[in-house]
N, C-alpha and C positions, 0 to 999 in steps of 0.2 A: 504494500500500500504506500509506504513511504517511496518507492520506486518513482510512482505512478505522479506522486507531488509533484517531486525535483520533474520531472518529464513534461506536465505541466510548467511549471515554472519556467524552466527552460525555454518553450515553445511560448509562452507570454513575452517575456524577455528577447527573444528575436523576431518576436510581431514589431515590437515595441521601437526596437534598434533599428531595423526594415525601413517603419512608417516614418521614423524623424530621419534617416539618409533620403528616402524621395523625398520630404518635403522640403529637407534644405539642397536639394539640387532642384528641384521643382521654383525652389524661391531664386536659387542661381540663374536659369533659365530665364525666368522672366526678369529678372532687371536684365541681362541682357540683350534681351529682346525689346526691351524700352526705350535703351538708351543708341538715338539716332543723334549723330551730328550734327550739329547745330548751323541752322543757314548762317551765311556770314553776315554780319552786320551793314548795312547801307550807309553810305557817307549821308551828311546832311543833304548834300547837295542830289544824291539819287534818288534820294526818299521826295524830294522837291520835285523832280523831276517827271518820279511816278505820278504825282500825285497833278502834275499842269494835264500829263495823259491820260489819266483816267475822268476829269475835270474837262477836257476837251470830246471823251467819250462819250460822257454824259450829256455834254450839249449836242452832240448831233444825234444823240436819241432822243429829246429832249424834243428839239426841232422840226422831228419825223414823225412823231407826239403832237403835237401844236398843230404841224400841217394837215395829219391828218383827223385833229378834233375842228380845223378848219378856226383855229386862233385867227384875229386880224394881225397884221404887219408888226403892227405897232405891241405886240404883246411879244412876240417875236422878236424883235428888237431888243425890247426893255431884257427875257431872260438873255438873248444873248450878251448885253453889256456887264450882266450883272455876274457872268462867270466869267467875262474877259476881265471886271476887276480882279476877283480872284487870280487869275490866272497870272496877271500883270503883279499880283501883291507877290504870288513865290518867284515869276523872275526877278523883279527887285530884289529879294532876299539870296537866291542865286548870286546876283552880282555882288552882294555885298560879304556873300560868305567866299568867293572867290575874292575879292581886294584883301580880306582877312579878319574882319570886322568879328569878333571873337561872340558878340554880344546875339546874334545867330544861329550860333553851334547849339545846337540843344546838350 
C-alpha cells in the first residue's frame, strides 16, 4: 500500500513539473511573438509632410463630395481655402524647422 502512495506521489509531482515547463515556454513563446520592431520614428518634418498629403487627400474627396451633393461654387471655394490654410500653416513650419528654428521640433 505504501508502494502505491510514493507511485502516486511521484506521478502528481511530474504532472506538476510537466504543467509549469509548458507554461513557462508557453509564456517564452508568446513574448516573442509580440515583440515586433518598432517602425522608425519620423522627422518632424515627415510627419508635416504626411500630414499636407493626407490634408490634400481629403480635399479632393471632399470636393467630389460637394460636387456631387451639387454644393454652389462659392461653398467650394470657402472648404477649399480653409484646408489650403492648413496646408500653408505646416509648410511655414517646414520652412522654419529647416532654417533651424528649435521652437518647432516637437
Amino acid at each position: 500500500m505504501q508502494a502505491r502512495g510514493k507511485s502516486n506521489l511521484v506521478s502528481l509531482l511530474g504532472i506538476i513539473v510537466v504543467s509549469v515547463i509548458l507554461a513557462l515556454l508557453g509564456a517564452m513563446l508568446l513574448t516573442q511573438a509580440s515583440r515586433k520592431p518598432a517602425p522608425p520614428l519620423k522627422s518632424p518634418i515627415q510627419f508635416r509632410e504626411d500630414e499636407i498629403r493626407n490634408l490634400e487627400k481629403l480635399l479632393a474627396e471632399d470636393i467630389d463630395e460637394a460636387t456631387k451633393e451639387g454644393k454652389p461654387k462659392a461653398a467650394i471655394d470657402e472648404m477649399k481655402a480653409k484646408y489650403q490654410a492648413d496646408i500653408d500653416k505646416l509648410k511655414a513650419q517646414i520652412e522654419r524647422i529647416k532654417a533651424g528654428d528649435p521652437a518647432e521640433v516637437p
